[in-house]
PAZAPA-4460 file (N, C-alpha, C; in steps of 0.05 Angstrom, whole numbers, plus 32768, in hexadecimal, padded with zeros to 4 digits):
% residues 192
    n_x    n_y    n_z   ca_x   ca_y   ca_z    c_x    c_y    c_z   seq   type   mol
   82F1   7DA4   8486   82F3   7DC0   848A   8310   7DC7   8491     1      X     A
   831B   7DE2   8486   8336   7DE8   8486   8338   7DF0   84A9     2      X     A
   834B   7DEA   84B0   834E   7DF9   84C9   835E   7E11   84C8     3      X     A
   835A   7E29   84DB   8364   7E3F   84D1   837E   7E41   84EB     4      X     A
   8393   7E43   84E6   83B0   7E4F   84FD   83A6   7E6E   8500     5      X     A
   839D   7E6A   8513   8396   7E8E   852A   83B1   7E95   8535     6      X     A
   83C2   7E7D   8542   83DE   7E85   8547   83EF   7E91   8535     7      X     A
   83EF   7E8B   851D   840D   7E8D   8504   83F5   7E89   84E5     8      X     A
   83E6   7EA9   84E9   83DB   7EA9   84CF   83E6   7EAC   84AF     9      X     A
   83DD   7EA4   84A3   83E6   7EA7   8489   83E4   7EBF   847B    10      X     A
   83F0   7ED8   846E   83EE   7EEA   8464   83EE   7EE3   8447    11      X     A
   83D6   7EEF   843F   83CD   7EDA   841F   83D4   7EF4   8409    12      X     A
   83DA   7EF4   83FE   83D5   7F10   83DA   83C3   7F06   83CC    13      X     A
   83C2   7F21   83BB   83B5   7F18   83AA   83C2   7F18   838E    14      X     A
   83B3   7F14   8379   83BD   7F1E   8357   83CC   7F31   8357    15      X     A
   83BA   7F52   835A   83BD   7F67   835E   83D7   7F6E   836B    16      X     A
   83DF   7F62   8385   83E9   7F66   8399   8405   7F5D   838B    17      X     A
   8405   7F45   837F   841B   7F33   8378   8424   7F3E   8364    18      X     A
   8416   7F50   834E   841D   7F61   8333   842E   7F7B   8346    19      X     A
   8426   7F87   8356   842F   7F9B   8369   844B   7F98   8368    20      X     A
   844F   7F7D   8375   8468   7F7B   8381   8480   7F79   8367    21      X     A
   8471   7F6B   8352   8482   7F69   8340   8485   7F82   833E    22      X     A
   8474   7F95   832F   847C   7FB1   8321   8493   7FBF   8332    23      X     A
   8492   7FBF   8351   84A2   7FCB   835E   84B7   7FC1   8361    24      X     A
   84C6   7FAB   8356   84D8   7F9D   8356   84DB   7F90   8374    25      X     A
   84D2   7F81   8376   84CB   7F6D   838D   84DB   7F54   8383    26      X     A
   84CD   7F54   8371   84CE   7F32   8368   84DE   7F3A   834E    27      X     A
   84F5   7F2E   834B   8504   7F30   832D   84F9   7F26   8319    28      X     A
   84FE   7F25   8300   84F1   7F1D   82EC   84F2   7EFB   82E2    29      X     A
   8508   7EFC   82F0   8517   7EE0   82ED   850A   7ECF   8307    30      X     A
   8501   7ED6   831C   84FC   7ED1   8326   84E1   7EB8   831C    31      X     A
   84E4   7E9E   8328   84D1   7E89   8324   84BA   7E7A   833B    32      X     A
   84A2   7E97   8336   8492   7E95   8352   8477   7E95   8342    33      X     A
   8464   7E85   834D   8447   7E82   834D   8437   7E8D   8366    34      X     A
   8425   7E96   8363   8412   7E9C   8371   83FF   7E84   8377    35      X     A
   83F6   7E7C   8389   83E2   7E66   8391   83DA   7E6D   83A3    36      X     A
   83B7   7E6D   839E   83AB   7E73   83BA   83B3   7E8D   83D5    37      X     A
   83C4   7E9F   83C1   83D0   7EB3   83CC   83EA   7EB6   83D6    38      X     A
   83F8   7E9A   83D3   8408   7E8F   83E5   8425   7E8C   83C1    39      X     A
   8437   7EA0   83CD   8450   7EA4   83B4   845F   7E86   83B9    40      X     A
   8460   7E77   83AB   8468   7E5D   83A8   848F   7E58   8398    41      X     A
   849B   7E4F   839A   84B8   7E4F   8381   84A9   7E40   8374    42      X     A
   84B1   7E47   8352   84A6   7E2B   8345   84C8   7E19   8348    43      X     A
   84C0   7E01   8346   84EA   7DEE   833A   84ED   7DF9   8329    44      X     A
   8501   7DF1   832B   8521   7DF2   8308   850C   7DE5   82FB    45      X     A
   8513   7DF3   82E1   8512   7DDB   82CA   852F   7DD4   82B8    46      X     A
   852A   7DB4   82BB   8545   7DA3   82AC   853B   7DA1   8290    47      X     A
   8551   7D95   8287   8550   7D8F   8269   8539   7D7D   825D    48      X     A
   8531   7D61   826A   8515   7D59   8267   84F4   7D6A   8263    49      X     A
   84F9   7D7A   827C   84E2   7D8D   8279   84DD   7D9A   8262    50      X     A
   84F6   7DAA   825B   8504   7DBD   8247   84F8   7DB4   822F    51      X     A
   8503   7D9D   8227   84FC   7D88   8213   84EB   7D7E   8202    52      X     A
   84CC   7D7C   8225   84B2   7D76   821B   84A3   7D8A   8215    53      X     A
   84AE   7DA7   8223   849D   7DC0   821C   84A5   7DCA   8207    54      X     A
   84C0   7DBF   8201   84C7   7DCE   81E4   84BA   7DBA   81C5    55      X     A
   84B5   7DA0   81C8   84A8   7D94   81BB   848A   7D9D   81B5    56      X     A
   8480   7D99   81D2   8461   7DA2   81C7   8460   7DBB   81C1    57      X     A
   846B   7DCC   81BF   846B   7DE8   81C2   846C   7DE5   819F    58      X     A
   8482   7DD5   8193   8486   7DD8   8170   8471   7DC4   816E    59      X     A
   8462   7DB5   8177   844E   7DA9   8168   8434   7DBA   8167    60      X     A
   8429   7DCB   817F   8411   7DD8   8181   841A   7DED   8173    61      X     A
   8429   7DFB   8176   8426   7E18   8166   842B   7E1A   814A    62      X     A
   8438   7E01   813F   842D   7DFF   8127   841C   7DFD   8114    63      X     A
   840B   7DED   8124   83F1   7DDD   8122   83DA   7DF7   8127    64      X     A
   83E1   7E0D   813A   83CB   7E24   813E   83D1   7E40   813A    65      X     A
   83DF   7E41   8128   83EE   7E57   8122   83D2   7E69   8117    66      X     A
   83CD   7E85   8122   83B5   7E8F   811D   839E   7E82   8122    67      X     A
   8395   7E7A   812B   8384   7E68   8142   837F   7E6B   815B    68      X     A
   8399   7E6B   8167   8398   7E66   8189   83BC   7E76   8190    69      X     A
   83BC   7E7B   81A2   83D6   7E80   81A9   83DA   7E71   81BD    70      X     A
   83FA   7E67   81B2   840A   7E4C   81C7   841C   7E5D   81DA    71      X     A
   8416   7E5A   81EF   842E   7E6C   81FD   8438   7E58   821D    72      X     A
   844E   7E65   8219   846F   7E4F   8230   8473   7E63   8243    73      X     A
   8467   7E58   825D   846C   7E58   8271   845E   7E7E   8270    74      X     A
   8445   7E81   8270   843B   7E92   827B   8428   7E96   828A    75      X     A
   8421   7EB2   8296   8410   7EB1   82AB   8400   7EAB   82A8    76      X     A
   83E7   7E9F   82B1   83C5   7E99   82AF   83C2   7E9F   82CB    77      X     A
   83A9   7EB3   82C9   8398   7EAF   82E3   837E   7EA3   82F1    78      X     A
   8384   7E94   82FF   8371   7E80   8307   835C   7E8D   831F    79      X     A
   836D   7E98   8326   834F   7EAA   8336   835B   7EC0   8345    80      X     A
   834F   7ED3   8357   8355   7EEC   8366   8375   7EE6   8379    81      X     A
   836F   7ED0   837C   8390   7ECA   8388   839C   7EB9   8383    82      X     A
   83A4   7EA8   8367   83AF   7EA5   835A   83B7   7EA8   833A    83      X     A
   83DA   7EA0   8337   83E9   7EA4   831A   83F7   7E90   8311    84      X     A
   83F2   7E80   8303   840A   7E70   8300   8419   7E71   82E6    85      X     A
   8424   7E64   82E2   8435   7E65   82C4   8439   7E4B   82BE    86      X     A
   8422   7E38   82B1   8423   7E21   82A9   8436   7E23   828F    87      X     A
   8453   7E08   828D   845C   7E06   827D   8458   7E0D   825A    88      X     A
   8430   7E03   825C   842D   7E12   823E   8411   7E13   8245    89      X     A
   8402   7E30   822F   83ED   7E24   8238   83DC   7E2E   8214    90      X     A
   83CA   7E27   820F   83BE   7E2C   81F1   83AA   7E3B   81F5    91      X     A
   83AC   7E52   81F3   8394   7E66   81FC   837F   7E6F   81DC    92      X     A
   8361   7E73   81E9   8358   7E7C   81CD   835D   7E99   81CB    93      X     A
   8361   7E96   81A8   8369   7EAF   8197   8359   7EC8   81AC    94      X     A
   8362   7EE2   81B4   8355   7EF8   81B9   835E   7F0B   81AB    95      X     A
   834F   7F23   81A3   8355   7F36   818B   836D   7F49   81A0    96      X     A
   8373   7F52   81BB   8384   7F5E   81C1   83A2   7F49   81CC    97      X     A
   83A0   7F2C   81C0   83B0   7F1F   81C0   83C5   7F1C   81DD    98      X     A
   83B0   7F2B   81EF   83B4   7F1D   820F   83C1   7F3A   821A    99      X     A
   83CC   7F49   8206   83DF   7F66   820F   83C9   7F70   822B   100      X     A
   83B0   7F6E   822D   83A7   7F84   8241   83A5   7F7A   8258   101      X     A
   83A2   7F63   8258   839F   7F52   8273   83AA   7F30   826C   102      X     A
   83B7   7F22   8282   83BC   7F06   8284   839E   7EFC   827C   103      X     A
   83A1   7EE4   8274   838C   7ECE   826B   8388   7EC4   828C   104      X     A
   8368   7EB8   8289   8363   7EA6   829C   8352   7E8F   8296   105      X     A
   8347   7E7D   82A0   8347   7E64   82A2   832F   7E62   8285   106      X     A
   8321   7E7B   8283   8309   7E71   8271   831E   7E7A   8256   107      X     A
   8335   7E86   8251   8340   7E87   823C   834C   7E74   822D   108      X     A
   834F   7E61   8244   8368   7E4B   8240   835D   7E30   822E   109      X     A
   8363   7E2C   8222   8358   7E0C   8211   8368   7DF6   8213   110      X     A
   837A   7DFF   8222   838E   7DE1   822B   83A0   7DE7   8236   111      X     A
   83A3   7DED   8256   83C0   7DE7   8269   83D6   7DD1   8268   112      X     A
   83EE   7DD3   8267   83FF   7DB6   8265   840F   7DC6   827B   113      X     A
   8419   7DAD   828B   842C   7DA9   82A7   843B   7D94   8299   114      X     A
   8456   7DA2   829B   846D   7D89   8292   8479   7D8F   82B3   115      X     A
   8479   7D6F   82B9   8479   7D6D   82DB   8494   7D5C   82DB   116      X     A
   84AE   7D67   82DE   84C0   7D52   82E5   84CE   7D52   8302   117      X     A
   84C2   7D69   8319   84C7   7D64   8330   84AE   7D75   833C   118      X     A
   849B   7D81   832E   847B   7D8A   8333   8469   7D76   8331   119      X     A
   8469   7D57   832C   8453   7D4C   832C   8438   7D4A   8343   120      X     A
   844E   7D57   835C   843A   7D4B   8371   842A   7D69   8371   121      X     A
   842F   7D7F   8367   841C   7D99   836C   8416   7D94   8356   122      X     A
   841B   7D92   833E   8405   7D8F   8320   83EF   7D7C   8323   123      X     A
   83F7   7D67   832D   83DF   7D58   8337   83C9   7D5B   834D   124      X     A
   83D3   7D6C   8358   83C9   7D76   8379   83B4   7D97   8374   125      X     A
   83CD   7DA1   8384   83C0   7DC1   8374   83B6   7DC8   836C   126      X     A
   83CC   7DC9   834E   83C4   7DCE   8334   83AD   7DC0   8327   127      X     A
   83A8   7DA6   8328   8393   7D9C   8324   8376   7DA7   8326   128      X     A
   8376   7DAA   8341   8361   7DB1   8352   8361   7DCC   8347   129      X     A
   8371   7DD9   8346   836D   7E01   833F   8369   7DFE   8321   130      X     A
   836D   7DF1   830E   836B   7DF4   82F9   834F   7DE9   82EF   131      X     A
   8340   7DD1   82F9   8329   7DD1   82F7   8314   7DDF   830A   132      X     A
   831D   7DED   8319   830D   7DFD   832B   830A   7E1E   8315   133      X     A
   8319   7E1E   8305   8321   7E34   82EB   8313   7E31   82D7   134      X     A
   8308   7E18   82D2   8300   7E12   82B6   830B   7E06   82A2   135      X     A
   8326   7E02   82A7   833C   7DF7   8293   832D   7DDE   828A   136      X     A
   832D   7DE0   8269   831A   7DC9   8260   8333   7DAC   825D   137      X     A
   8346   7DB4   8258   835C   7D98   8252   8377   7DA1   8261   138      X     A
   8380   7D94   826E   838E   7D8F   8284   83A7   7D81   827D   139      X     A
   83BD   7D81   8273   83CE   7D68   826A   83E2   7D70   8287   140      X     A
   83EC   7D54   8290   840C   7D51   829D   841B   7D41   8295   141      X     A
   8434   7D4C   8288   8440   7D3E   8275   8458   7D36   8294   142      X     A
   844F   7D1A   8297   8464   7D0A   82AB   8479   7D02   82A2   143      X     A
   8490   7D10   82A4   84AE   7D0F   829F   84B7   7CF3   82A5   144      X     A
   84BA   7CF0   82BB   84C8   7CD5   82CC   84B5   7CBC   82BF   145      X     A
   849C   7CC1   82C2   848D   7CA2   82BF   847D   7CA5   829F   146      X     A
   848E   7CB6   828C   848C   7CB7   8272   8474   7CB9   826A   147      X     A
   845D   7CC1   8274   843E   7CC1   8273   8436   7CE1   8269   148      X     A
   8420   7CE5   8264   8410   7CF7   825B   83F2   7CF3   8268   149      X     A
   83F0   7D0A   827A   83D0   7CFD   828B   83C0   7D12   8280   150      X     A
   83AF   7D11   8275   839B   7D1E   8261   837B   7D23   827A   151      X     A
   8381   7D39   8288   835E   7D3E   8293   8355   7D49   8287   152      X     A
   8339   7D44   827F   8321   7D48   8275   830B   7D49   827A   153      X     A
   82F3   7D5C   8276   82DA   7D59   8280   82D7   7D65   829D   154      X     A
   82D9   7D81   8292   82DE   7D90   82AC   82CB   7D95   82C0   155      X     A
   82C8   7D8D   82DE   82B2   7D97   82F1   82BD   7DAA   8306   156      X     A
   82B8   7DC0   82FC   82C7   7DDA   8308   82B8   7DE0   8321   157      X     A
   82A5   7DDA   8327   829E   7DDA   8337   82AA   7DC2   8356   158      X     A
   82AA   7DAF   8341   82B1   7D93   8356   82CF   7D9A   835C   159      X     A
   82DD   7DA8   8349   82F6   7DAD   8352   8308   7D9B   833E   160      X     A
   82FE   7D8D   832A   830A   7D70   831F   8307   7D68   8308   161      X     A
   8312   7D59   82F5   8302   7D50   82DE   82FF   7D33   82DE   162      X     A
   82E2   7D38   82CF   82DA   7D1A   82D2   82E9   7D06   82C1   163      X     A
   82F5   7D05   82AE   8303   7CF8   829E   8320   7CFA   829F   164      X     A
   8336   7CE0   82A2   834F   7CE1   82A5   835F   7CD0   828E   165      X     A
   836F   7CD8   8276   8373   7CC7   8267   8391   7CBF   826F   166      X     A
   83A0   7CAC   826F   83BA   7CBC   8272   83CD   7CA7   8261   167      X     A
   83D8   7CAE   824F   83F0   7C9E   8237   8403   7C9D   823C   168      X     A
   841B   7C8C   8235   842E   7C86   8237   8443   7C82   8219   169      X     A
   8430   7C71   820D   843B   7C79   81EF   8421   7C7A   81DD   170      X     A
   841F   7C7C   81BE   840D   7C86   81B2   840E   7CA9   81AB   171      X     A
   83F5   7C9F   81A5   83E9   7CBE   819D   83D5   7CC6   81B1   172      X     A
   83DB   7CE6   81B4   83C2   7CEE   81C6   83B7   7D0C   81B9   173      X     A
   83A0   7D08   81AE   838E   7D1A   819F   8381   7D2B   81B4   174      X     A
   837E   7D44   81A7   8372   7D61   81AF   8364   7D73   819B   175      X     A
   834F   7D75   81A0   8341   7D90   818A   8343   7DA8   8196   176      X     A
   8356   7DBA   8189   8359   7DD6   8190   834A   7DF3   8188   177      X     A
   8347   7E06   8187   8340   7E0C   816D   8336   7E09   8158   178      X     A
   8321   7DF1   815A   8315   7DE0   8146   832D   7DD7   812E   179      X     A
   8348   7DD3   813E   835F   7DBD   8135   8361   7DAB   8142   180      X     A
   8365   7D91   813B   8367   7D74   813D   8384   7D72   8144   181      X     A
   8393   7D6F   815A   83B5   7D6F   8161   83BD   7D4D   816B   182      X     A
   83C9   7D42   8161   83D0   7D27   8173   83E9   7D2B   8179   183      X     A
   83EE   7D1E   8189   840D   7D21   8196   8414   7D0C   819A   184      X     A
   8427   7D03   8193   8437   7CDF   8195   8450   7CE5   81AD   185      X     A
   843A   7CD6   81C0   843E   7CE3   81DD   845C   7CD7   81DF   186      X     A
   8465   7CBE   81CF   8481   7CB0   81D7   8491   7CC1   81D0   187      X     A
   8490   7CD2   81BB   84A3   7CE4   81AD   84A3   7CFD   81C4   188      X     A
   849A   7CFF   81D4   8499   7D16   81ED   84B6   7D0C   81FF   189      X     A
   84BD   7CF6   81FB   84CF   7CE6   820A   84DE   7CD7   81FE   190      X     A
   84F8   7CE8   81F4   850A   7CD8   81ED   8517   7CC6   81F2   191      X     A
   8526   7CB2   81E5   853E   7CA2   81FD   8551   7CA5   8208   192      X     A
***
């Protein structure tokens, strides 16, 4: 059980609250902040590695789903009443108002990717936990430093977790999107 600080409470937002602040110019545009659990987070820099692997998969999926699915870098998803994040990419299914009226959330999403090169320990943590608590059916963390690709699968949204963990290093790692077949030759994610 969480324990609660009665001395030095936490003042939580919400979605709503956090869209607020933006519109009123609170938060700049440039600004690099997530919402979690209510709580406005910095996301890191991203270096040239990161850059790299999101710009790779980014030309391999949106090729591959062009009218299909829309591939989109580094945008919002909402995972619940008090949280936003902006996973590096995420493959959302096709909707006819093409997302203009409202952000996507977890039942939109057909595959979150975390390219983690100084986030591993909240993509694994957190994010983990909030993303299958969402529904997110495939989960990738593309591990920068230890050159890996951890593939969760088999979502128990309930349990908070997925039951299945694949995770590559080199090879190929297959995905059905959009009733498309994508493999990714996870070594080529990582140059020399």
């Amino acid at each position: 059980m969480e324990a609660i600080d009665t001395i030095n409470p936490i003042h939580r937002i919400s979605v709503e609250q956090f869209h607020r602040m933006i519109d009123a110019g609170v938060l700049a545009e440039d600004d690099r902040i997530e919402l979690i659990d209510g709580e406005m987070r910095d996301m890191p820099p991203i270096g040239p590695p990161h850059c790299g692997a999101t710009d790779t998969l980014n030309m391999i999926l949106a090729a591959r789903l062009v009218g299909r699915a829309v591939v989109r870098i580094q945008g919002a998803l909402v995972l619940d009443e008090a949280t936003e994040v902006y996973p590096d990419l995420q493959v959302l299914r096709a909707r006819e108002d093409r997302y203009f009226n409202a952000h996507p959330t977890g039942d939109d999403a057909l595959l979150v990717i975390e390219v983690a090169d100084s986030s591993l320990a909240i993509d694994l943590g957190t994010k983990l936990q909030k993303y299958a608590r969402a529904g997110i059916r495939r989960y990738w963390i593309v591990d920068v430093k230890n050159r890996v690709v951890h593939d969760y699968r088999d979502v128990d949204r309930f349990g908070r977790r997925y039951r299945q963990l694949h995770s590559v290093s080199d090879g190929g790692l297959s995905v059905i999107l959009a009733g498309v077949e994508i493999e990714v030759d996870v070594g080529g994610l990582f140059p020399v």
